[in-house]
Phi, psi and omega in degrees: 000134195244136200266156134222173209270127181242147196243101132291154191228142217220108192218123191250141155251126201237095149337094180235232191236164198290124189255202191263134166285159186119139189176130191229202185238117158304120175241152187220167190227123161247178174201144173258156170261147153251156173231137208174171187205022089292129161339289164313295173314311147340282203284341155276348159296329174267014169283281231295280248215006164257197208285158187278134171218198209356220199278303237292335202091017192251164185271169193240171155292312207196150219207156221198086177256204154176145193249149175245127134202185207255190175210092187238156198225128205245151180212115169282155201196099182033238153288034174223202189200145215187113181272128196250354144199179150180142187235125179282165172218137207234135167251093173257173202198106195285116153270104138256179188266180198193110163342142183229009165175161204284146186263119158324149179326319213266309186277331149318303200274338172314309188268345167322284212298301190303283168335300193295334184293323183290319173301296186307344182263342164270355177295280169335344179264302184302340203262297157327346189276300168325333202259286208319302185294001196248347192234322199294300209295006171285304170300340192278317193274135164101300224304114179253111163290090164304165175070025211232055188282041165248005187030060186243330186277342170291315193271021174269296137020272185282333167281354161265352185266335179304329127356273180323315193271350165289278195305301178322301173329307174307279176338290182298326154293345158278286190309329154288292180331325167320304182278323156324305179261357158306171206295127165086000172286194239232298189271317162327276171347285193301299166339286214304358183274314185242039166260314161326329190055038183256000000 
């Protein structure tokens, strides 16, 4: 079973009262253990034993989540309705593998190397996540509706254009994996290094 890295996407939206701009993103590291005393083992443990993602349910390498939501402030303005802020509070959250008892030398440094490489290729998801939540609130904060003061036809608006910018993120989070597990990527490599023992 060849596991690969999938990017979910988890987007809550919470309505409050108006905060302070400024924001930065909660990053969190989980890990599962695998086990082995080869590469090749290794790597069939993390066939075995990585996190479940999407509808099918298949497993990954190494898994990239986030939880999103806004604190957004809707203001009626004569006949319009004009969102005067919104501040995200953003959770991304790294799931990797991770050993469950000491390796030999040769094979430490094989999974140093394999491990530090997979954490920078989920840095990249996380960093799409950051740019995407970064563009929504650019659309977001000013966005005026006329004709809407029950401010109802704005949270209609905004959720199509969060959509859009949302459906890019995805769409760009594929097309890296593409190339990452694709002939001769970056992750493609890093396996065959540590099946390889290199």
């Amino acid at each position: 079973m060849k596991p690969v890295v999938l990017t979910s996407l988890l987007l809550t939206c919470f309505l409050a009262s108006p905060v302070q701009a400024g924001w930065k993103p909660i990053e969190k590291v989980e890990t599962y253990a695998v086990s082995g005393q080869t590469g090749l083992e290794l790597y069939t443990s993390i066939g075995e034993r990585g996190p479940m993602v999407g509808k099918s349910k298949h497993r990954v390498i190494a898994h990239t989540n986030f939880k999103l939501t806004w604190v957004r402030d809707y203001q009626p303005r004569g006949d319009a309705c004009v969102l005067a802020s919104a501040r995200p509070k953003l959770i991304i959250t790294y799931t990797l593998p991770k050993p469950n008892g000491r390796l030999p030398a040769a094979v430490q440094k094989s999974w140093e190397a394999f491990s530090a490489g997979l954490a920078a290729h989920e840095k990249v998801h996380g960093d799409t996540i950051v740019d995407m939540v970064r563009k929504i609130e650019s659309v977001s904060v000013g966005l005026t509706v006329a004709g809407d003061p029950g401010c109802s036809k704005i949270r209609t608006e905004l959720t199509r254009r969060l959509a859009e910018i949302s459906q890019a993120q995805r769409q760009a989070s594929r097309e890296f994996d593409q190339v990452e597990f694709g002939q001769g990527g970056n992750m493609q490599l890093l396996i065959v290094n540590l099946l390889m023992g290199r």
